[in-house]
C-alpha positions as CSV (number, residue, x, y, z in Angstrom):
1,X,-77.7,-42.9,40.0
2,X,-75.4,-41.5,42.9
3,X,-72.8,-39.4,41.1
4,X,-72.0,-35.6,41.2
5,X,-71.5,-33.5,38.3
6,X,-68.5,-31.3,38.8
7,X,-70.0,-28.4,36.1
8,X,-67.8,-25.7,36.9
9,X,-67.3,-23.5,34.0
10,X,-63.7,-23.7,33.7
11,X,-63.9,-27.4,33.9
12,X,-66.3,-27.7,31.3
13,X,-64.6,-25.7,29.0
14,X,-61.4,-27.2,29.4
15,X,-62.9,-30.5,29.5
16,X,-64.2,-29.8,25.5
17,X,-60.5,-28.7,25.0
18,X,-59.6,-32.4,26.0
19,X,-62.1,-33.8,24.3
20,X,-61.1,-32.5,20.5
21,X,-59.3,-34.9,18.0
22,X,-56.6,-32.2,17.4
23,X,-55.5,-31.8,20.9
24,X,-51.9,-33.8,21.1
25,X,-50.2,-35.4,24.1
26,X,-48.6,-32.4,25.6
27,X,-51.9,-30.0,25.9
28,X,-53.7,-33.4,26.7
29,X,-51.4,-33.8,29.4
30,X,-51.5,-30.0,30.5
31,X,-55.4,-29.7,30.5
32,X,-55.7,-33.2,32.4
33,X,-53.0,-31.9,35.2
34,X,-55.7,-28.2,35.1
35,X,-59.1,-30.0,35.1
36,X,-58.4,-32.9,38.1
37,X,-56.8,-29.9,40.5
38,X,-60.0,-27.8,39.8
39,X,-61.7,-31.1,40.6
40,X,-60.0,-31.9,43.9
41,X,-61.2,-28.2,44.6
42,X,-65.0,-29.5,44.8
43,X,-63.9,-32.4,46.3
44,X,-62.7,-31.0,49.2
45,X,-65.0,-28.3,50.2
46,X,-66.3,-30.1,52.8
47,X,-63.0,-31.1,54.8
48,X,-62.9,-30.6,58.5
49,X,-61.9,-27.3,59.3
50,X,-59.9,-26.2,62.9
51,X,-59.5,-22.8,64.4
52,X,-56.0,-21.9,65.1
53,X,-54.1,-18.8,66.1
54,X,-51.7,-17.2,64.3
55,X,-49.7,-13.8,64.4
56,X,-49.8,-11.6,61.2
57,X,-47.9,-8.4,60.8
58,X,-50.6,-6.4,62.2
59,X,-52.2,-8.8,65.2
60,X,-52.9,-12.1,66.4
61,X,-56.0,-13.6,64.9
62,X,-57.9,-17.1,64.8
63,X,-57.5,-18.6,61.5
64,X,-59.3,-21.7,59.9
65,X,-56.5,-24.9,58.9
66,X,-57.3,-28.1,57.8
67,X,-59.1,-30.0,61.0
68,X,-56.3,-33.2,60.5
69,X,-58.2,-35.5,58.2
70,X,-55.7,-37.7,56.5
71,X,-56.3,-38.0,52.6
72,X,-54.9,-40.4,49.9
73,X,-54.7,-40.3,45.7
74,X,-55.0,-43.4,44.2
75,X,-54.6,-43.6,40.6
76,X,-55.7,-46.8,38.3
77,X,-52.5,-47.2,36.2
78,X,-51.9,-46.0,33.2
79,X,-54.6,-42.6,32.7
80,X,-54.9,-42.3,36.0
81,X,-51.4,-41.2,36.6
82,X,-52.1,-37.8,34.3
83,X,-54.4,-36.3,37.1
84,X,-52.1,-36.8,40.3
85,X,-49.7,-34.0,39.9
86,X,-53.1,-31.8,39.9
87,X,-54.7,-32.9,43.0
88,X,-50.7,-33.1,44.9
89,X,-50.0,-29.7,44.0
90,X,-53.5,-28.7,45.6
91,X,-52.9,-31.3,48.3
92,X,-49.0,-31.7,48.9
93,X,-49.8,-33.8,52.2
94,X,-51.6,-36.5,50.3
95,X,-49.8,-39.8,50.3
96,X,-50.3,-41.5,46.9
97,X,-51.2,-45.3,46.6
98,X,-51.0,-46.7,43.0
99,X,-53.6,-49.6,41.2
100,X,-52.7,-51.6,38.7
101,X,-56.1,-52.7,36.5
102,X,-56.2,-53.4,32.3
103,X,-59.1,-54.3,30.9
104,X,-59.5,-57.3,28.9
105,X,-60.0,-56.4,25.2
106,X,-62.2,-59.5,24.5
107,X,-63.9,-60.1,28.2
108,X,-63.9,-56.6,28.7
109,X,-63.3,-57.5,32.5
110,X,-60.9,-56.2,34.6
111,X,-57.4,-58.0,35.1
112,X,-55.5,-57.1,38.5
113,X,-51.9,-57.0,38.7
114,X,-50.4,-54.5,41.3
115,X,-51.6,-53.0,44.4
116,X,-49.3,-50.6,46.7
117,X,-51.3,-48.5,49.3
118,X,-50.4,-46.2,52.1
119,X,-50.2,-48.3,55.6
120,X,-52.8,-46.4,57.3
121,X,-54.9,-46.7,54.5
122,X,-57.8,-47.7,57.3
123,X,-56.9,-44.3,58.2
124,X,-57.5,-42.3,55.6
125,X,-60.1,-40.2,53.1
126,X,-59.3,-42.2,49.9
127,X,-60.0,-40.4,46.2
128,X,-59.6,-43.2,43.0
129,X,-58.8,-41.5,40.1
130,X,-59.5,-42.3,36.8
131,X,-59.8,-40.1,33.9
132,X,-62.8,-42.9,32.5
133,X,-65.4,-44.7,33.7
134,X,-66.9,-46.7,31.5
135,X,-68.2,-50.3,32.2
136,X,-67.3,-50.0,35.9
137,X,-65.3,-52.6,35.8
138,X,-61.8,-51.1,36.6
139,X,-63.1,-48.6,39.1
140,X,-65.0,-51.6,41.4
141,X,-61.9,-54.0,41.3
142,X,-60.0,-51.0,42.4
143,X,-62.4,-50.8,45.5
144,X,-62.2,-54.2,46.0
145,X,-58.6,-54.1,46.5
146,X,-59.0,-51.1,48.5
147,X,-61.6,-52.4,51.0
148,X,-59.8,-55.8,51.4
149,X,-56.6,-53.5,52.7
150,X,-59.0,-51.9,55.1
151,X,-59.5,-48.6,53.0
152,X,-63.4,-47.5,53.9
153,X,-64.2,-44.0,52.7
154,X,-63.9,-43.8,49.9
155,X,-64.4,-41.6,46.9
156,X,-64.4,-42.0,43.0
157,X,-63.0,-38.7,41.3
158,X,-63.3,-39.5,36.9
159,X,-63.8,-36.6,34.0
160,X,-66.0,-38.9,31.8
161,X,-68.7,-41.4,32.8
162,X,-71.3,-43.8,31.4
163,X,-74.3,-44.5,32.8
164,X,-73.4,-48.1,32.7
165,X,-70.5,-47.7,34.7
166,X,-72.2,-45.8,37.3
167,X,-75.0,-48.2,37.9
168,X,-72.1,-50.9,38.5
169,X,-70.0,-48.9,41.0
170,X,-73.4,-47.9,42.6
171,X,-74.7,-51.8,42.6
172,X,-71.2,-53.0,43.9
173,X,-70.4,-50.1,46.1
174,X,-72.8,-47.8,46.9
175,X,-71.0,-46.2,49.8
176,X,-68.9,-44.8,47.5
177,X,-69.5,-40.8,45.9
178,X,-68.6,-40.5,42.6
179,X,-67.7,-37.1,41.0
180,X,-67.3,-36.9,37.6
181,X,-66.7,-33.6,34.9
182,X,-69.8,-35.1,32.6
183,X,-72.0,-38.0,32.3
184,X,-72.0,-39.2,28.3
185,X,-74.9,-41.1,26.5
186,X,-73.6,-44.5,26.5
187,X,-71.2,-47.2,25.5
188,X,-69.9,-48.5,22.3
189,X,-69.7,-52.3,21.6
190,X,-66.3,-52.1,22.5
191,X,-67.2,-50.3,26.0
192,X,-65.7,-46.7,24.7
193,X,-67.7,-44.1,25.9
194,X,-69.9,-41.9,23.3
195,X,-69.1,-39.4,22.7
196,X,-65.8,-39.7,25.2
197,X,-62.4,-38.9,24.3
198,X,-61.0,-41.8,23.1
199,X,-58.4,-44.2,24.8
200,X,-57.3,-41.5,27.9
201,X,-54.2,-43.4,28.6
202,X,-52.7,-43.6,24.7
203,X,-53.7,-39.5,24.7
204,X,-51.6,-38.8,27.5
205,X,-48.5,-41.0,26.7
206,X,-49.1,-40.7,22.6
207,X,-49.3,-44.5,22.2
208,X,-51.6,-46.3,20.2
């Protein structure tokens, strides 16, 4: 299975913290916003890097920026919206692209019904996020859509995954990396994630 376990000891503790029954909305929301900036840390490490000089107090000196690679955050609406404000603080140039994508409660298939990307999208190093990935389903309609606007790198940045749900994105997609905080045993006969951490969407908002 192509998919990289992110298993950075803050993330992994903080990612137990999210995981507990007895955490409510607002430290949900809190350790969500934490965990996907340390996330887009490990992400990153391998953008482009230029030399430029600059002029500190002391002397001129050659410095390392950011080589001009172009990035954009996509959330899948609703949990996904929880772990932009992390990876924007860490990357304030990204443009943010939003994908709408419930699942079917019965079908357990993925129902499209809103798509807004940035222009250049063609353009651009594109990160999906998702706090779940569990059947796959949402994630590779989300790639569809993506791909069909031009998008082609692509990467898949979750906390929580199923093995299902990575053997779908890797069947349907297997251009695309997927990072992800921990890889759980399985899925439900619902398609919730064991052990997981429950509905992300109705943690972070306090809905049922």
């Amino acid at each position: 299975m192509q998919v990289r376990i992110i298993d950075h000891p803050l993330i992994q503790h903080k990612l137990s913290l999210l995981r507990d029954i007895k955490t409510g909305p607002k430290e949900f929301r809190e350790l969500l916003e934490e965990i996907a900036m340390l996330m887009a840390y490990e992400i990153t490490r391998n953008l482009p890097l230029t030399e430029t000089e600059i002029e500190t107090p002391v002397a001129k000196c050659l410095c390392k920026t950011l080589a001009g690679k172009k990035l954009a955050v996509v959330p899948i609406l609703r949990a996904g919206l929880g772990m932009v404000s992390g990876v924007v603080k860490l990357i304030p140039a990204a443009k943010v692209g939003h994908i709408g994508v419930y699942r079917d409660p019965e079908s357990l298939q993925p129902v499209e019904y809103y798509c807004k990307l940035p222009p250049d999208v063609a353009e651009r190093e594109i990160v999906i996020i998702d706090p779940m990935l569990a059947t796959g389903g949402s994630a590779i309609a989300a790639m569809d859509m993506i791909k069909r606007k031009g998008g082609r790198q692509i990467k898949l940045m979750c906390l929580v995954a199923a093995p299902e749900g990575i053997r779908a994105v890797n069947e349907r997609h297997p251009d695309v990396e997927i990072y992800a905080a921990a890889v759980d045993e399985r899925l439900n006969e619902h398609g919730y994630i064991v052990p997981g951490l429950g509905d992300a969407g109705d943690r972070i908002f306090g809905t049922k």
